[in-house]
C-alpha positions as CSV (number, residue, x, y, z in Angstrom):
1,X,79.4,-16.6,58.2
2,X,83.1,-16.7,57.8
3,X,83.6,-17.7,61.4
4,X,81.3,-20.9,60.5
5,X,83.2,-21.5,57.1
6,X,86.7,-21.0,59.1
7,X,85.6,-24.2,61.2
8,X,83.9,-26.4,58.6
9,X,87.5,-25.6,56.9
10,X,89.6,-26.5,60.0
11,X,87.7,-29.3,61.1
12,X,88.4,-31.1,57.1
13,X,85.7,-33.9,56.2
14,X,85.0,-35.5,58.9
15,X,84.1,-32.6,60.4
16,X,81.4,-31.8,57.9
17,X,80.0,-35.5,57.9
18,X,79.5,-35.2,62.1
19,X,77.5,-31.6,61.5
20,X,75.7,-33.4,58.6
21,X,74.6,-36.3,61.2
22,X,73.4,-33.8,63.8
23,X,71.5,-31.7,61.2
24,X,69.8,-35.5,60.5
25,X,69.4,-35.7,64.4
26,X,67.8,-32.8,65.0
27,X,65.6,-33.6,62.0
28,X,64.6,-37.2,63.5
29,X,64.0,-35.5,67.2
30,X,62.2,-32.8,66.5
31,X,59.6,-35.0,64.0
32,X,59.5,-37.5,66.6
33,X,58.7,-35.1,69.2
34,X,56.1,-33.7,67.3
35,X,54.6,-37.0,66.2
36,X,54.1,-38.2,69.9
37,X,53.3,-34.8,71.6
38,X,50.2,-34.9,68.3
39,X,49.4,-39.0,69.0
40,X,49.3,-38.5,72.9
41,X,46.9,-35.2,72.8
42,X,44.8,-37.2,69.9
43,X,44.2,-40.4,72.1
44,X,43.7,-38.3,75.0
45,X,40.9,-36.7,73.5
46,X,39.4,-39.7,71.6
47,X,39.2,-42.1,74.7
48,X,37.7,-39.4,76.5
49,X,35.1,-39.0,73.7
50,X,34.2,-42.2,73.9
51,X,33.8,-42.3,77.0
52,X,31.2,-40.1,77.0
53,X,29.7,-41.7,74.2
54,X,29.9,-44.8,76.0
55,X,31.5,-46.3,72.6
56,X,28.5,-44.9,70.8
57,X,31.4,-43.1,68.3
58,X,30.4,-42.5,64.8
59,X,33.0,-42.7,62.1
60,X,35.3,-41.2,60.8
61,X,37.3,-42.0,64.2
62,X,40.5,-39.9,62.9
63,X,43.9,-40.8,62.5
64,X,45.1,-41.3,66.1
65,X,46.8,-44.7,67.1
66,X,43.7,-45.3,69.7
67,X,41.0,-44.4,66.8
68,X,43.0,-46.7,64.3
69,X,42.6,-49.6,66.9
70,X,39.2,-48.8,68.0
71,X,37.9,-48.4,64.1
72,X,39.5,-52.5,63.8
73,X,37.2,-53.4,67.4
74,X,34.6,-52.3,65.1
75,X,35.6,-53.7,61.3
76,X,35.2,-56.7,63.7
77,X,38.9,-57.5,64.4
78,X,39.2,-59.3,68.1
79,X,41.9,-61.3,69.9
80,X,45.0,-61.8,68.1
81,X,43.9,-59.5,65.5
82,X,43.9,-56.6,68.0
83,X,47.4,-57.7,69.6
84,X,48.5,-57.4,66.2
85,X,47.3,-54.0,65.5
86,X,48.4,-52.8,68.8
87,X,52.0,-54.1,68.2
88,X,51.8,-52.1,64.6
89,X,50.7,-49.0,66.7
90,X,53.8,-49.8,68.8
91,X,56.1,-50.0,66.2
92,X,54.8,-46.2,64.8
93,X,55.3,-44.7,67.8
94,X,59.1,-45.9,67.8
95,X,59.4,-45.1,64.3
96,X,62.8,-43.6,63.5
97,X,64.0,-43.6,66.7
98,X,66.9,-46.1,65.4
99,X,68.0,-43.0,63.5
100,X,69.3,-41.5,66.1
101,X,70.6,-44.8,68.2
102,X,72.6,-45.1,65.3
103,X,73.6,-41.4,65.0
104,X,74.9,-41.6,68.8
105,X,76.8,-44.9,68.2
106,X,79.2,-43.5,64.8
107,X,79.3,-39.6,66.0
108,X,82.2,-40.6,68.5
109,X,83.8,-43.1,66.0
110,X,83.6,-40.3,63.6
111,X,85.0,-37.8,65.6
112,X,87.6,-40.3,66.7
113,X,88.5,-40.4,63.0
114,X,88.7,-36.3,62.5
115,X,91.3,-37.0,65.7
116,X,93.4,-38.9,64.5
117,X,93.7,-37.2,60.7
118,X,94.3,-34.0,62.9
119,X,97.3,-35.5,64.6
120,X,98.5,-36.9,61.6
121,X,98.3,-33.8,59.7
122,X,100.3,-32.8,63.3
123,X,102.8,-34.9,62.3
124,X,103.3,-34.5,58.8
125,X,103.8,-30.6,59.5
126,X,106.4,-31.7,62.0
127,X,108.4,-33.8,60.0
128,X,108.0,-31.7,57.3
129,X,108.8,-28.4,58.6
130,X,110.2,-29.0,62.2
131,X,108.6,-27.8,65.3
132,X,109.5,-24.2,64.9
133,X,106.1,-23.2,62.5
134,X,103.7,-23.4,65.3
135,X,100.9,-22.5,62.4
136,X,101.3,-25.5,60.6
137,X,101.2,-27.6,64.1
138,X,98.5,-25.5,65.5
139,X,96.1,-26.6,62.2
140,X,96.4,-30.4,62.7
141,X,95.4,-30.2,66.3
142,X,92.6,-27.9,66.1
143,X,91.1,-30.4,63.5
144,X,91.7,-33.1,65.8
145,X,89.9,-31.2,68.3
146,X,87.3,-29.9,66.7
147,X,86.6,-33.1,65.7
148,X,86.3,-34.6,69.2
149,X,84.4,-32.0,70.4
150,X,81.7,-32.3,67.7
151,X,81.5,-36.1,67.8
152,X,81.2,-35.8,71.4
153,X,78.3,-33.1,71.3
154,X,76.1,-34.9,68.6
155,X,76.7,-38.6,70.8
156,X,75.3,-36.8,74.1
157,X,72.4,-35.5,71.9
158,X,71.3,-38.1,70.7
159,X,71.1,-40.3,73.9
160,X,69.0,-37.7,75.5
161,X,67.0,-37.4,72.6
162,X,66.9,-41.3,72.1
163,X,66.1,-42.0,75.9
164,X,63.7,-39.4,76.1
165,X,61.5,-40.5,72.7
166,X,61.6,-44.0,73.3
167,X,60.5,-43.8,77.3
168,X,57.7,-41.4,76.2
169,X,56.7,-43.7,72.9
170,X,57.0,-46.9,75.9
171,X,54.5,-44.9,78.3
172,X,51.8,-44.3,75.1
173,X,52.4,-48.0,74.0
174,X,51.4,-48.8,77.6
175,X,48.2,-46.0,77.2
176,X,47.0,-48.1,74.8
177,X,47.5,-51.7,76.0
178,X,45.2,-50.2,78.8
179,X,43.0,-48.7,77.1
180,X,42.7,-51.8,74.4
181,X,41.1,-53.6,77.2
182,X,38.5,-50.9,77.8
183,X,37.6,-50.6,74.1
184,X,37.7,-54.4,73.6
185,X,34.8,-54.5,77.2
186,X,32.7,-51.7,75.2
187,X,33.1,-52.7,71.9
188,X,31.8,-56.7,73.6
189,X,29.3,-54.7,75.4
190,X,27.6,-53.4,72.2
191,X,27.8,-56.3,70.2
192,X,30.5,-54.8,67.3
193,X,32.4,-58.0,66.6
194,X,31.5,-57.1,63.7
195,X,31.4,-54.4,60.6
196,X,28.9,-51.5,61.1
């Protein structure tokens, strides 16, 4: 513990507001990856019950984005009503995910900004005290470093993480655009245009 508590106190403020984002991206990426590991699995395993059903699903439908847009095929929404739904369904998938686009664009800034305090605390022990207390140098750059290095780490991160969620939230949006159509053709095919 005092190894940790020697860094959060040679890295200064900024330093603590950089760990405080990553502790926020790790939050966002591991929800998120949780959230669309769950949503893919559900949908998986409703479309495949109704196929066997051949649409013939009873309610309760659950909570997956696929049974939400099936259960408004059957409440009788169609057309523009079922784009709609689909682009709400879209936009819950991709939920948070701005969190960490954000995250990645002001970690580097921020640890640009522990940088330069470091050298200027640099400075300020050189003027003040010449170049012979190598201590007082030595302090200012390790804050300047530490702060690049952790601004760097949380940035790389959280494009990975980023990337990663929002290709994988693109590929279920995608899921279910196909399998809209399928619903809509069974849905057509046994006359629920409208409310059970």
């Amino acid at each position: 513990m005092t190894g940790l508590q020697d860094v959060l106190t040679k890295g200064g403020l900024v330093f603590c507001l950089i760990i405080a984002c990553s502790f926020i991206a790790v939050t966002v990426a591991v929800q998120r990856w949780w959230f669309l590991r769950w949503a893919e699995k559900a949908d998986t395993a409703f479309a495949a019950r109704i196929r066997q059903t051949g649409g013939a699903t009873a309610p309760p439908y659950g909570d997956s984005p696929l049974s939400r847009l099936w259960a408004g095929l059957r409440g009788g929404n169609t057309g523009a009503a079922a784009e709609s739904a689909l682009l709400d369904e879209s936009l819950r998938l991709e939920r948070y995910l701005y969190v960490l686009a954000t995250i990645a664009t002001i970690a580097p800034l921020l640890g640009l900004l522990g940088t330069v305090f470091g050298m200027i605390k640099t400075f300020h022990a050189a003027a003040a005290s010449g170049v012979g207390n190598p201590q007082m140098l030595a302090e200012g750059i390790a804050e300047a470093l530490y702060n690049t290095a952790a601004g760097l780490t949380v940035t790389v991160f959280c494009i990975i993480s980023h990337n990663f969620l929002r290709n994988w939230a693109d590929r279920l949006t995608q899921s279910l655009e196909a399998r809209l159509g399928e619903l809509q053709a069974l849905a057509t095919a046994r006359g629920d245009n409208c409310a059970d």
